[in-house]
C-alpha positions in Angstrom: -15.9 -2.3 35.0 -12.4 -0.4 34.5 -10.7 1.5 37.3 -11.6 4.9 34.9 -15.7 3.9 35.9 -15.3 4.4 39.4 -15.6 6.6 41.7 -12.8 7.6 44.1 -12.1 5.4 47.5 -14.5 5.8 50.2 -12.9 8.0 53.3 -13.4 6.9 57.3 -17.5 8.8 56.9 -18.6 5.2 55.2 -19.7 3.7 51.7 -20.6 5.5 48.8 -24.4 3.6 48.2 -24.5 1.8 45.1 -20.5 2.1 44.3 -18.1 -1.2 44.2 -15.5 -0.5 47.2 -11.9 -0.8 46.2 -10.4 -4.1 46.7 -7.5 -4.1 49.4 -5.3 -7.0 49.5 -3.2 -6.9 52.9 -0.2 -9.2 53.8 1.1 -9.8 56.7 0.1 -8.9 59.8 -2.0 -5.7 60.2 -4.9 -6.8 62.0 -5.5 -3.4 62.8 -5.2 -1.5 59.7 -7.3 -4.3 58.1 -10.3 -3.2 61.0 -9.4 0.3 60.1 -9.6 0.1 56.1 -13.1 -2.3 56.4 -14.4 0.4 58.7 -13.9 2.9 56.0 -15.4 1.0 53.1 -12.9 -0.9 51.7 -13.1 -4.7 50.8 -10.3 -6.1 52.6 -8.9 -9.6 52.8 -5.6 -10.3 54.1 -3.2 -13.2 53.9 0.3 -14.1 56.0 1.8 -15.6 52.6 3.2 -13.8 49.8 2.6 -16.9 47.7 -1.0 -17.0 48.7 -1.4 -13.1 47.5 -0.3 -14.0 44.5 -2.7 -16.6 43.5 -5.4 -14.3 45.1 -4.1 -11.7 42.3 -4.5 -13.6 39.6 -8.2 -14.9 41.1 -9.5 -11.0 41.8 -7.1 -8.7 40.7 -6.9 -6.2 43.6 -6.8 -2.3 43.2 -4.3 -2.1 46.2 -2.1 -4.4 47.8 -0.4 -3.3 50.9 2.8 -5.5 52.4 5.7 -6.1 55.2 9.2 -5.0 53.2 10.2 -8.5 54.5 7.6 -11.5 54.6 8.5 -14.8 55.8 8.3 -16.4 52.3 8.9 -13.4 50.2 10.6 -10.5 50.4 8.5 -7.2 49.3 11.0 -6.0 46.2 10.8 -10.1 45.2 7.0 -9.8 45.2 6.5 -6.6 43.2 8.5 -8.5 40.6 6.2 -11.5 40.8 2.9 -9.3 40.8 4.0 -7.4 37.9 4.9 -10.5 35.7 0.6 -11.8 36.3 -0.6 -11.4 32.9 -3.3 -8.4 32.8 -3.3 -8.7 36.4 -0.4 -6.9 37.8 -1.5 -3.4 37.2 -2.5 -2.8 40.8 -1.3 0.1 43.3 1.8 -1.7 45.6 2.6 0.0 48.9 5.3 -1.6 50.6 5.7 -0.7 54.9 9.1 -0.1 55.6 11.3 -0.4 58.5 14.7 1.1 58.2 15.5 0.6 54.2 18.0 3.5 52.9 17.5 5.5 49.7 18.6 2.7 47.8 16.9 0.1 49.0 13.7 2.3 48.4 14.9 2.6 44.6 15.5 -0.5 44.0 11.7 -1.3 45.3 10.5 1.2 42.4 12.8 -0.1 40.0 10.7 -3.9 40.9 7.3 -2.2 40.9 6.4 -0.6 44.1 4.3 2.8 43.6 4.3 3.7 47.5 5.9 3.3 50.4 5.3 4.0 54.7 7.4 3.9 57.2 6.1 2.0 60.4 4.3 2.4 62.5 1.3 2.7 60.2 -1.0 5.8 60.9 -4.6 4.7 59.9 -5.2 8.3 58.6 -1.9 8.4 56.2 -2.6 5.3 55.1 -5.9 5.9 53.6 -4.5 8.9 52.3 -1.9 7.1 50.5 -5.0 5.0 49.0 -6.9 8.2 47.8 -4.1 9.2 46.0 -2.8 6.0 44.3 -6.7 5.5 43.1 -6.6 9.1 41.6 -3.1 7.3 39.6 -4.8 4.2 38.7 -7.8 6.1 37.3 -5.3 7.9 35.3 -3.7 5.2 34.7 -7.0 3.0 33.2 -7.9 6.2 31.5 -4.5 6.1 29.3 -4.9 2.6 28.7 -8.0 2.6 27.8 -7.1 5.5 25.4 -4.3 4.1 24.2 -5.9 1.0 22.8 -8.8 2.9 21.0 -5.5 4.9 19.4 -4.5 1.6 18.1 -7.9 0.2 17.4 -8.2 3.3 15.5 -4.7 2.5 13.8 -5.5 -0.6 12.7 -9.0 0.6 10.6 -6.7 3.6 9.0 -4.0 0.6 8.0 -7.1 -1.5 7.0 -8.6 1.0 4.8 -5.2 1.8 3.5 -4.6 -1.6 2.4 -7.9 -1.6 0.7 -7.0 1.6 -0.6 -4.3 0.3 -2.4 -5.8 -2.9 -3.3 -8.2 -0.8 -5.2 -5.3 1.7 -7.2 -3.7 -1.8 -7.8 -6.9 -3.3 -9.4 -7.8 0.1 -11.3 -4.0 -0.1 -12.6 -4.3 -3.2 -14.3 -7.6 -2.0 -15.4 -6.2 0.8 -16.9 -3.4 -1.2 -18.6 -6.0 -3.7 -19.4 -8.2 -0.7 -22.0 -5.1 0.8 -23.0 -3.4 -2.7 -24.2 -6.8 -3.0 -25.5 -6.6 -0.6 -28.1 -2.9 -1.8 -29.8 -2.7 -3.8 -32.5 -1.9 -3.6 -36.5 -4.8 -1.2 -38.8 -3.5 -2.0 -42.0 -0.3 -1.1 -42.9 -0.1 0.7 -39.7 1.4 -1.3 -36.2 0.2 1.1 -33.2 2.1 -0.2 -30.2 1.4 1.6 -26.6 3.2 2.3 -23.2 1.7 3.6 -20.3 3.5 3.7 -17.0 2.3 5.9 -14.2 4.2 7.0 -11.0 1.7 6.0 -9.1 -1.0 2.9 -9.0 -3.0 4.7 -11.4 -2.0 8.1 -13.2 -3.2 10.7 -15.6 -1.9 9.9 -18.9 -4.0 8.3 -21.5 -3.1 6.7 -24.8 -5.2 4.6 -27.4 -6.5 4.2 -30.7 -9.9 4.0 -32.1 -11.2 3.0 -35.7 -13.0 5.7 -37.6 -14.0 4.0 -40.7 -12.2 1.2 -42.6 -9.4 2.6 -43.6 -8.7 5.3 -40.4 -7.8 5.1 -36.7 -7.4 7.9 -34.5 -4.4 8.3 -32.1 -4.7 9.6 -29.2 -2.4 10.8 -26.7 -3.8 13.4 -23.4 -1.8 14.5 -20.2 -3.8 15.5 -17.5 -1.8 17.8 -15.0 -1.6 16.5 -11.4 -0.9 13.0 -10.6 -2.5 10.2 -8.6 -6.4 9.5 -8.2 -7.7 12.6 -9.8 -6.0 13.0 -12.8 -6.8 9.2 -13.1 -10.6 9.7 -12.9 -10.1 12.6 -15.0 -8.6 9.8 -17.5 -10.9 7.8 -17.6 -13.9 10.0 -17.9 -12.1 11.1 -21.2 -11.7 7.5 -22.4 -15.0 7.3 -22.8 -15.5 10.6 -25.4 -12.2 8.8 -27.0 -13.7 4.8 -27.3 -14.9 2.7 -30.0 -18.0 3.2 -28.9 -19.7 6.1 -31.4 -22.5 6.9 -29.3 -19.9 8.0 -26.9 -16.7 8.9 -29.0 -17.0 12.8 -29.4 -14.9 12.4 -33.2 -17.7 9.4 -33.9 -20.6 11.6 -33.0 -21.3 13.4 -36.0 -21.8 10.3 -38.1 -24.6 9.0 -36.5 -26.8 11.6 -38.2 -24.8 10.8 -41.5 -22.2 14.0 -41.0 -18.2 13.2 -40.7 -16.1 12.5 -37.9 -14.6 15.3 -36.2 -11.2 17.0 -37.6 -8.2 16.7 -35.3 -8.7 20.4 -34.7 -12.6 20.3 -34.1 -11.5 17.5 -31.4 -9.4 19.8 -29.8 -12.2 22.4 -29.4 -14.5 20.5 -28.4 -12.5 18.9 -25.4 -11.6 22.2 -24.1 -15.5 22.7 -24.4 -16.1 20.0 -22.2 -13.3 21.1 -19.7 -14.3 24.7 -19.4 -17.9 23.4 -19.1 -17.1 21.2 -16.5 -18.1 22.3 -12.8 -15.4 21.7 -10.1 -12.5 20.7 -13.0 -9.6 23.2 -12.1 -7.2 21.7 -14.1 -5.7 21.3 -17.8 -4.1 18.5 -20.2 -2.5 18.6 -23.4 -2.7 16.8 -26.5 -2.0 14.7 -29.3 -4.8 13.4 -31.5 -4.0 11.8 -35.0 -6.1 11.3 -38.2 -4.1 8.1 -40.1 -5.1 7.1 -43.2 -3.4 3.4 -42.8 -3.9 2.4 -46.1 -1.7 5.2 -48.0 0.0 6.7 -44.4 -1.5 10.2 -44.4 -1.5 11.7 -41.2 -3.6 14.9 -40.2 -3.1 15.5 -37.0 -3.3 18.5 -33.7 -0.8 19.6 -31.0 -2.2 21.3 -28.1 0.8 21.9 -25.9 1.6 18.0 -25.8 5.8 17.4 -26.3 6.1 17.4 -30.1 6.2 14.0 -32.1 8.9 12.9 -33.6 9.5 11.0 -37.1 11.7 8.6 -37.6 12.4 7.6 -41.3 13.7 4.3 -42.5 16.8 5.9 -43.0 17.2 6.5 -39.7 16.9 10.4 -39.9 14.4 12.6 -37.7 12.4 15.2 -37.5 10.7 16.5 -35.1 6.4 17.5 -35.8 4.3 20.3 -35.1 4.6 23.9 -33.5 3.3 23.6 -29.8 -0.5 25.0 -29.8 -2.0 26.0 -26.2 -3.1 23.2 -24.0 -6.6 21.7 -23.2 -9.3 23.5 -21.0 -7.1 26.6 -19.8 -8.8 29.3 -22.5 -11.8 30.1 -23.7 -10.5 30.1 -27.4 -7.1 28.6 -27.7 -5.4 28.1 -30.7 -4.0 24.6 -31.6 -1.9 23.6 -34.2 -3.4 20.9 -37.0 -0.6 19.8 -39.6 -0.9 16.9 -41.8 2.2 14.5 -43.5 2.4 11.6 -45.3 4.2 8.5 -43.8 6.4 6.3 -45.9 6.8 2.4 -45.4 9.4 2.2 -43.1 8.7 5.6 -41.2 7.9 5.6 -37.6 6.2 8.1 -35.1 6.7 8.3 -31.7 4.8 10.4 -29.2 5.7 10.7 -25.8 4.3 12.6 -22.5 6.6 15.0 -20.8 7.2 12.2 -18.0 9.5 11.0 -21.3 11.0 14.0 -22.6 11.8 15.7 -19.4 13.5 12.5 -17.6 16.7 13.1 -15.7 19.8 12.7 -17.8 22.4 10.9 -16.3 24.3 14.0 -15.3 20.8 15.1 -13.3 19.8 17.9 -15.6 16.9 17.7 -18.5 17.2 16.9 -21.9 13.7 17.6 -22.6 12.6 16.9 -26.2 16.3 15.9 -27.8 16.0 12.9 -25.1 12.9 10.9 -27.6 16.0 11.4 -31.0 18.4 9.7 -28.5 16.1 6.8 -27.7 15.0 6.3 -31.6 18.8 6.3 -32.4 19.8 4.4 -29.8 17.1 1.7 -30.4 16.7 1.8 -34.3 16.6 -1.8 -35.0 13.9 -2.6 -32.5 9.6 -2.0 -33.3 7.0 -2.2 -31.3 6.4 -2.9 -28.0 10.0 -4.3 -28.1 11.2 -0.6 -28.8 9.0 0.7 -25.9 10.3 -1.5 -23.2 13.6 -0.5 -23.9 12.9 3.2 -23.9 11.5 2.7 -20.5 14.3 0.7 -19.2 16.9 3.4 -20.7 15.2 5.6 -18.7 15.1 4.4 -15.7 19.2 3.3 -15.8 19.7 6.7 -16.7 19.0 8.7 -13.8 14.8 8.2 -13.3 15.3 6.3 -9.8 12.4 9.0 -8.8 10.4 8.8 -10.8 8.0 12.2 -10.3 5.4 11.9 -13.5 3.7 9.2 -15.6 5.3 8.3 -18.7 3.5 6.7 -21.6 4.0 6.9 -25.7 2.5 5.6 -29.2 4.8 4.1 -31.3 2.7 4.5 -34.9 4.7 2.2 -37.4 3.9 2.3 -41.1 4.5 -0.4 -43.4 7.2 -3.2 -43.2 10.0 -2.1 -40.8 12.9 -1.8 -42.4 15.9 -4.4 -41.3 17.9 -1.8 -39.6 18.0 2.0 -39.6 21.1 3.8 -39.7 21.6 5.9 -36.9 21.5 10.0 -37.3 21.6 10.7 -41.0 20.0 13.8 -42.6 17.2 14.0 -44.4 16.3 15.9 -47.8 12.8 15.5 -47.8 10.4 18.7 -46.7 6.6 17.5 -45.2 4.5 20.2 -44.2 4.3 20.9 -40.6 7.3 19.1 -40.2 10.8 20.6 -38.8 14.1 19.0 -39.5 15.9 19.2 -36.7 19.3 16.9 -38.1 
């Protein structure tokens, strides 16, 4: 039982039936205020030794302890000191009886661990005042404790659940990383390498690759707005209408009863279908999705507010794909852009989420899309994931210390790479749906 579960002291009318008395430890010589106290119902033992009371403290753990300022073994302000270093027992009321201590002596008896203090000659009636109030304290007192330890009781489970919270974002990370590395590989002629790095544990972007017959993949690269657990489940909820998996795959769909797999367009449309339709879902994402042919490198492929693609020839000249389109899931009949283009051996196309093209620079503004023609130049001679890694380590030496969004990209290589690509040279060629931007 804690001092917070009893009741207060009894007074000089007698017990309280059925309640513990408070436990009074008396030293020194107060034969009298020990009859006094026992009369009242209090359970009082007394001791001449300071020495003694202390191994009686650590034995019972009295609620009040009343001694002489100056005892033949121990003084009072030396005791307090000794009381309060018992392990989990020194938490009992101390009133010291003083004689003719000054203001400072009285101090320095606080400062050791005195609560009260009286003057002598002991009155039996102040002194059992003095007792009602310091049990009222030590009430308080077991009261804070004990609500201070379920404060860090209750800690402890929020930091344990945290940690499991994170142990979980860290295991459905590599999970995602685990699909999405899944999904890379060479079709063909074509090498599709991936990179997806959220700012969190897990994030919203999504990028893969599926095969559509045996001379087709489709490319697929979403951004869901927001960030953190919700845009991830919104992720992979999607991977599943974009897997191999043609009872699933909302392109695949239409062949099981013999019809063809769904345009790039038709894709579009039906996602923002299944986003409009979708109870609770307040939010959007844009796209990328990509028809290649890897066999002869045509390309039909939709834009839907995603950052445009850019082509890289094996020259080494660019040009950047597409006219915008609205995003995924916003209106009830967007308009998206399809285009189509014909990659040569050599040629490279890199999409990119907004986490990419709107990195810092180093001088702290945005570059926005001219910052995926700086990484192709500035990395021409490497392919593949090789190429990836060190457009993500660019952009984190130039200025993405914070980073604020995912990033991820497809690299879609067609036929042999060339040995190296000469950097920033224009191009003559005119593909439709395709701007030149050298």
């Amino acid at each position: 039982m804690t001092r917070a579960d009893r009741p207060l002291p009894p007074t000089t009318t007698g017990r309280h039936p059925g309640r513990r008395a408070s436990q009074v430890l008396i030293i020194g010589d107060l034969a009298e205020q020990c009859r006094d106290l026992a009369r009242a119902g209090y359970d009082v033992e007394a001791t001449g030794s300071a020495v003694e009371a202390l191994a009686i403290c650590q034995r019972r753990k009295p609620d009040f302890i009343i001694a002489d300022w100056s005892m033949p073994d121990m003084s009072g302000v030396e005791f307090c000191r000794a009381f309060r270093n018992i392990d989990q027992g020194g938490d009992g009321h101390v009133i010291l009886l003083a004689h003719h201590q000054g203001a400072a002596e009285i101090a320095t008896g606080l400062d050791a661990g005195m609560n009260d203090f009286l003057t002598t000659p002991v009155k039996g009636p102040e002194l059992q005042a003095r007792l009602l109030i310091g049990s009222r304290n030590l009430r308080i007192g077991d009261a804070l404790r004990q609500e201070n330890t379920r404060l860090h009781n209750l800690l402890q489970q929020l930091q344990e659940m945290r940690a499991s919270a994170e142990r979980d974002l860290r295991d459905a990370g590599r999970l995602q990383q685990a699909m999405m590395r899944g999904h890379a590989g060479q079709f063909g002629k074509a090498a599709i390498s991936l990179l997806l790095h959220p700012a969190r544990a897990v994030g919203g972007d999504l990028v893969g690759c599926f095969s559509i017959d045996d001379h087709r993949i489709g490319i697929f690269a979403l951004d869901i707005a927001g960030h953190g657990v919700a845009a991830a489940l919104v992720a992979a909820r999607l991977s599943a209408h974009l897997s191999e998996n043609p009872d699933l795959n909302e392109v695949l769909r239409p062949t099981r009863d013999g019809g063809d797999p769904l345009t790039p367009a038709a894709l579009a449309h039906r996602l923002n279908r299944l986003l409009l339709e979708e109870r609770g879902f307040d939010s959007y994402l844009t796209l990328i999705y990509a028809d290649l042919d890897h066999a002869n490198g045509h390309v039909r492929m939709v834009q839907a507010g995603h950052p445009h693609p850019v082509l890289q020839t094996a020259h080494g000249s660019l040009r950047q794909l597409g006219k915008g389109g609205m995003p995924v899931g916003l209106f009830p009949e967007p308009i998206f852009d399809e285009f189509e283009l014909t990659m040569r051996p050599g040629e490279r196309m890199l999409i990119a989420s907004d986490g990419i093209t709107e990195s810092n620079d180093p001088g702290g503004g945005y570059r926005m899309q001219s910052r995926l023609e700086d990484l192709l130049t500035a990395h021409s001679g490497l392919h593949g994931h090789a190429f990836l890694e060190a457009m993500l380590l660019a952009l984190d030496r130039d200025g993405a210390d914070r980073i604020r969004d995912d990033r991820s990209a497809v690299l879609v290589e067609f036929g042999p790479p060339p040995s190296a690509r000469p950097a920033g040279t224009r191009s003559q060629s005119d593909q439709d749906g395709v701007e030149d931007v050298w």
